[in-house]
N, C-alpha and C positions, 0 to 999 in steps of 0.2 A: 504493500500500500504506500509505504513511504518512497519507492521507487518509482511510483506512478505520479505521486503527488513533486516531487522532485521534476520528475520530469517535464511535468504541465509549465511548471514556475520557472522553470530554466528556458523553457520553451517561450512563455513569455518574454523576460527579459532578453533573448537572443532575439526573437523575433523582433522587437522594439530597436533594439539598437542597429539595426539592418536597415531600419527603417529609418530610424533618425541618421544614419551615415548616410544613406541614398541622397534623403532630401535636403540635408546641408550640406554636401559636399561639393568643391569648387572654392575659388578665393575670397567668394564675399562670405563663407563658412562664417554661423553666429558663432563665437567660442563657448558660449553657455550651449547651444544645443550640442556640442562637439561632449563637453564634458557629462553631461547627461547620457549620451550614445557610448561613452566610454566606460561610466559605470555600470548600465546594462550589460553591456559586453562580458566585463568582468564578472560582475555580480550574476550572471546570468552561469557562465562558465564556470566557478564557484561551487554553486549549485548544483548542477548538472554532476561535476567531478566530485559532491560531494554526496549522491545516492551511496544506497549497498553493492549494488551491482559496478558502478563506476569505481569507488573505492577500493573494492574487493580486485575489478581486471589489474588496478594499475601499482597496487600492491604486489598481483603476483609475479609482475615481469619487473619491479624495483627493488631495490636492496630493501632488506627486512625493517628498517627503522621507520615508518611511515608516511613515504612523501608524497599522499594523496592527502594528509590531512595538513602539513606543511604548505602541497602550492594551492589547495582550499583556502587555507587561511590569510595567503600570499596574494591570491587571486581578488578577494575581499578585501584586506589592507591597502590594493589598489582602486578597488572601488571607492574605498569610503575617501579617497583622497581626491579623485575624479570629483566628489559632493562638498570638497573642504574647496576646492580650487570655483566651483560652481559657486560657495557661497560667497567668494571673495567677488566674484564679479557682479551678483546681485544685490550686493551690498558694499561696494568700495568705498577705502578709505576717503577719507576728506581732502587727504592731499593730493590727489592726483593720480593719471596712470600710472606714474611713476613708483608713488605707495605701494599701487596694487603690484604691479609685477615683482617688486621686491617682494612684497606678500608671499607673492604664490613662489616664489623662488623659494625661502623659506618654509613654505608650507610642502615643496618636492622634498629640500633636503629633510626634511623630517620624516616624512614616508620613508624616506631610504633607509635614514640612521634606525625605525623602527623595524624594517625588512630588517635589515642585516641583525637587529638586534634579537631578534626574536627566529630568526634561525639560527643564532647564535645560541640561545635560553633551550633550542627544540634538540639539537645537537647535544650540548652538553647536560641534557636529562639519559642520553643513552636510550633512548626509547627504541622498542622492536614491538611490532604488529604479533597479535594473534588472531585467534575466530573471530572477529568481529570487535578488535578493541585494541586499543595501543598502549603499553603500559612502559613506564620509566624505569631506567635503573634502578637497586634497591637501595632504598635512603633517598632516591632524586626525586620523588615525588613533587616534592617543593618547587622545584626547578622548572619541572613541563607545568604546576599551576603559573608560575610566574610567569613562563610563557602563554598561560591562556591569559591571563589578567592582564599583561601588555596589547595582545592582540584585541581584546575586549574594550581594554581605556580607550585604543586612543580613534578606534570606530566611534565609541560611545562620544568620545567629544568633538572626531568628525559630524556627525549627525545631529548634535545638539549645534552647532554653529550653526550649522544647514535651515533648522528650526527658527533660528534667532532672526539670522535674514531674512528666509518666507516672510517671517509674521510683519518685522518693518517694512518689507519690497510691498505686499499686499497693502498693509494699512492705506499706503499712498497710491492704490490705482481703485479707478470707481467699479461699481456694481459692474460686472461683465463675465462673460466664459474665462476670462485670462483671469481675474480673479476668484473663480469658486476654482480650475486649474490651479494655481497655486495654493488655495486652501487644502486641495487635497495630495498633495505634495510636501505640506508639509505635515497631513496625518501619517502619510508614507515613510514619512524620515520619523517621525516619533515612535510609529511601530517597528521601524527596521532598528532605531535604538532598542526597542525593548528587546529585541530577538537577537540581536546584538549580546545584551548582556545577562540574554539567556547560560550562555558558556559561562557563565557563575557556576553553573552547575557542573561540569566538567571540573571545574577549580576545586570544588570540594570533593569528587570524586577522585582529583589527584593525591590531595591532601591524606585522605582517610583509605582509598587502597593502593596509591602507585596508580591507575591508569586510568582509563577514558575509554566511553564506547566511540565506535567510528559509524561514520554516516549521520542520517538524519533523524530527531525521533519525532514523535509525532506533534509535540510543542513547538517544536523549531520549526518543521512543516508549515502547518498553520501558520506561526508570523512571518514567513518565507515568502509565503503566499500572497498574502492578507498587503503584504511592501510592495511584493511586485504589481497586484494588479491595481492599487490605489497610486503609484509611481508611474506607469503606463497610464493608467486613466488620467490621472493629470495633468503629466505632458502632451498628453491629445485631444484636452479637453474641447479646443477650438476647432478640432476635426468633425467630431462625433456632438458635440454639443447642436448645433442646430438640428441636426436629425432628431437629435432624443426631444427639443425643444420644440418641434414644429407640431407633432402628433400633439406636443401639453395645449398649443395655441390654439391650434383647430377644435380639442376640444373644448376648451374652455368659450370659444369664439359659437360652437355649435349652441354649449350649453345658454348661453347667454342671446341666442335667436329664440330658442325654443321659451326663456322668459318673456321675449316680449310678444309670443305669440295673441295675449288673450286682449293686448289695445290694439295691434294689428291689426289682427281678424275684427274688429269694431268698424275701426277704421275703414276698410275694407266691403267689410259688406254692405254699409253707407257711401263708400266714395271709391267702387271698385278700379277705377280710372289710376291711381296712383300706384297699381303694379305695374313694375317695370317686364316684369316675363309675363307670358301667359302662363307658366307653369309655377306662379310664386304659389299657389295655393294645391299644389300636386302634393305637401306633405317636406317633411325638412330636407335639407339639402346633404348631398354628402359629405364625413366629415373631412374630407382636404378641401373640400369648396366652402367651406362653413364660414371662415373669414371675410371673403367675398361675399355669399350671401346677408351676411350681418350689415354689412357694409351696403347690400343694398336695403335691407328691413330698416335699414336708420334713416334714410334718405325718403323711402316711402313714408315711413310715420312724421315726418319732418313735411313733409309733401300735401300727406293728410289736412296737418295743422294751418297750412298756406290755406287751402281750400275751402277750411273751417271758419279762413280767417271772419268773414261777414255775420259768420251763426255766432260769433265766441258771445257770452254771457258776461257784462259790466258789472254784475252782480253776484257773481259767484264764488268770487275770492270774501267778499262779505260773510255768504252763505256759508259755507265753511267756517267761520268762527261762531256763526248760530249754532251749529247743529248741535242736536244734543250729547251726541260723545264725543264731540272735539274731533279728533283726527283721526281714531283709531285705536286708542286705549295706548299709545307710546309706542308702540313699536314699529309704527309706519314716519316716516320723514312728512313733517310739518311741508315744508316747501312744496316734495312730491302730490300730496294728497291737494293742494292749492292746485297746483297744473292737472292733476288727474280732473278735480269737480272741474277746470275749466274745460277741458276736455269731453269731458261726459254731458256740460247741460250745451255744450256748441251741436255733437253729435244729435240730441234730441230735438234741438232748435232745426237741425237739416232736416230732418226726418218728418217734423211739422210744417215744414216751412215757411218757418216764422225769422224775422231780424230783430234781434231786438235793439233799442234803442241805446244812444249813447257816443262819445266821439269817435274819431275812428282809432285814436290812439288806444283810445283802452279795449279795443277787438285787434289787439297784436297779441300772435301767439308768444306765449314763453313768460307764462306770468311767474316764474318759478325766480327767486331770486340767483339762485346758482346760474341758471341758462346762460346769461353773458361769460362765464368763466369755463365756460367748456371747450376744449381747445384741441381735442382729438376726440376719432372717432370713437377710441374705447370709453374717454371719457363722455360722449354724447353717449355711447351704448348703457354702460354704468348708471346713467343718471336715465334715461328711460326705464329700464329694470324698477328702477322703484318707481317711478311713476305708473307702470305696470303692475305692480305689486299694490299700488297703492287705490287704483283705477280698479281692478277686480276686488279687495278685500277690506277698503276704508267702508265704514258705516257714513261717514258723514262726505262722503261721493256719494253713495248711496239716495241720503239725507236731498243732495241737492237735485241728482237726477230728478228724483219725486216732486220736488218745486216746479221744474220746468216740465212735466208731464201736465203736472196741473194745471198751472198756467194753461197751457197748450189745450187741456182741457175746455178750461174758463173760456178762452179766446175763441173757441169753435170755430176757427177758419185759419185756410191758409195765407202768406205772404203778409202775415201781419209782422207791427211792429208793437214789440212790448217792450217794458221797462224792467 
């Protein structure tokens, strides 16, 4: 199992870096994406050499002291250095390029001095391979932990730098795929810390028997995993992000047709003129076409209101503060339920047809104070919704409708003007 799951994760990471070499390579090469493709690489190949099955071939054709767990760890030591060099550049000194290249010059020679030093620590534990585990001279126990704890520190403080910059680089870019991208990049590095300094465990198992088992076990797995495909997700977040985002749009864009269905369809059956298809009323639209359709249910009920404009009622933004339950019992928008009664007694003034009296200014549609601040379609869609909401289910639309029936009543004839 842990060869299977090994192999998936290596597979990712190889896969990624193959990827990211292809498409940044050439002289305008980003260096940041250069170093991200290098530590896949690594970390990828790491992994991979660091199943049972991988362990075990390159053990049996190696001298018996363990150098599959040696260039594993070698392999990774250059990874997390590949993410110390990446941190430098997304978070550069203040002084200049100049700072940073010294930086990172500093920050190679240090990888080395740890390479060298920690095959120096692997070496002189005397360690030789058995069935499935490496174990140190007797007495050197100490010695192969010291080498896992060097190899462990200075991952662990690669990857927390890596942390530090994400979080400052993000702070300062807006709401965007490049930013939830980096947010999960830099869950990637905090869990490759923790999986990192998993090999604690190793450390005490040197301490308390002399050796260590080889390969993966099923803890390391899991945060193996869990790095690579949160690391890959993130650096491709601006690939795969619209795709994942466009099906969120559409429905969100369908669901939000299907609320303004019940002043539409009003609208409509009184002034079937303002569908733009003959097919608006075949039933909803599909959902890749739902934004479009939205876009045109906003224009048609806008269209409506033009039409309405001679019926609207001067008197029903009044109405509305008579009635006897206010708005709605609080849960419907005050302003909404003011444009819905307008709405609803203009609709019945058509259907009488009756004008009622008053200037012409105050038969403009949008008696809703918000109207003027509506400045996209979504926000035109949003703000219909509850006029919608508030148009089927206020009592006191209701309230006013019932005014102007009576009226209309009272009046016994058509093309009248009332007050």
């Amino acid at each position: 199992m842990t060869d299977v799951a090994g192999c998936l994760t290596a597979a990712v990471f190889l896969v990624f870096a193959v990827h990211r070499f292809t498409v940044t390579r050439g002289e305008a090469a980003d260096p940041a994406q250069l170093r991200v493709a290098g530590f896949a690489l690594c970390m990828g190949a790491a992994v991979l050499l660091n199943t049972p099955t991988a362990s075990a071939a390159v053990d049996a054709i190696a001298p018996p002291w363990g150098v599959a767990l040696l260039v594993t760890h070698g392999l990774k030591t250059g990874a997390f250095t590949c993410l110390a060099t990446l941190a430098l550049a997304l978070d550069p000194p203040a002084a200049g390029p100049d700072a940073e290249r010294r930086s990172r010059r500093r920050q190679i020679r240090l990888a080395v001095v740890v390479q060298a030093g920690a095959a120096g620590l692997f070496l002189a534990a005397g360690t030789r391979t058995g069935d499935g585990y490496v174990a140190a001279a007797d007495g050197r126990g100490w010695v192969l932990a010291l080498y896992n704890t060097l190899y462990a520190g200075y991952g662990w403080w690669c990857l927390l730098g890596l942390v530090r910059a994400l979080a400052r680089h993000t702070r300062r870019i807006a709401p965007s795929l490049l930013r939830t991208g980096l947010r999960l990049m830099m869950i990637a590095a905090a869990v490759g810390a923790a999986w990192t300094l998993w090999v604690q465990e190793d450390v005490v198992a040197d301490l308390v028997h002399g050796r260590q088992g080889l390969g993966t076990d099923p803890v390391s797995a899991a945060l193996a995993a869990a790095t690579s495909l949160l690391a890959t997700g993130g650096a491709t977040t601006t690939l795969w992000g619209d795709r994942i985002a466009a099906p969120a749009r559409w429905l969100r864009a369908y669901r939000t047709y299907r609320a303004l269905e019940p002043l539409w369809a009003e609208l409509h059956a009184t002034l079937p003129e303002i569908a733009l298809s003959s097919s608006a009323s075949a039933g909803g639209p599909r959902l890749r076409h739902a934004e479009f359709a939205l876009y045109r249910r906003v224009i048609e009920i806008r269209d409506g209101h033009v039409a309405l404009r001679p019926y609207l009622q001067p008197r029903a933004p009044a109405w509305v503060a008579e009635a006897p339950r206010g708005t709605g019992g609080g849960a419907l928008d005050p302003d909404a339920v003011v444009e819905a009664a307008v709405i609803a007694a203009a609709l019945e003034n058509r259907r009488a047809g009756r004008l009622p009296d008053g200037p012409p200014e105050s038969r403009e549609y949008g008696h809703g104070p918000r109207t003027a601040l509506l400045e996209t379609v979504e926000d035109e869609a949003a703000w219909l919704v509850q006029v919608t909401r508030a148009f089927a289910r206020s009592p006191a639309v209701e309230d006013v409708r019932n005014r102007v029936r009576a009226q209309a009543r009272g009046a016994g004839g058509s093309a009248e003007r009332v007050g």
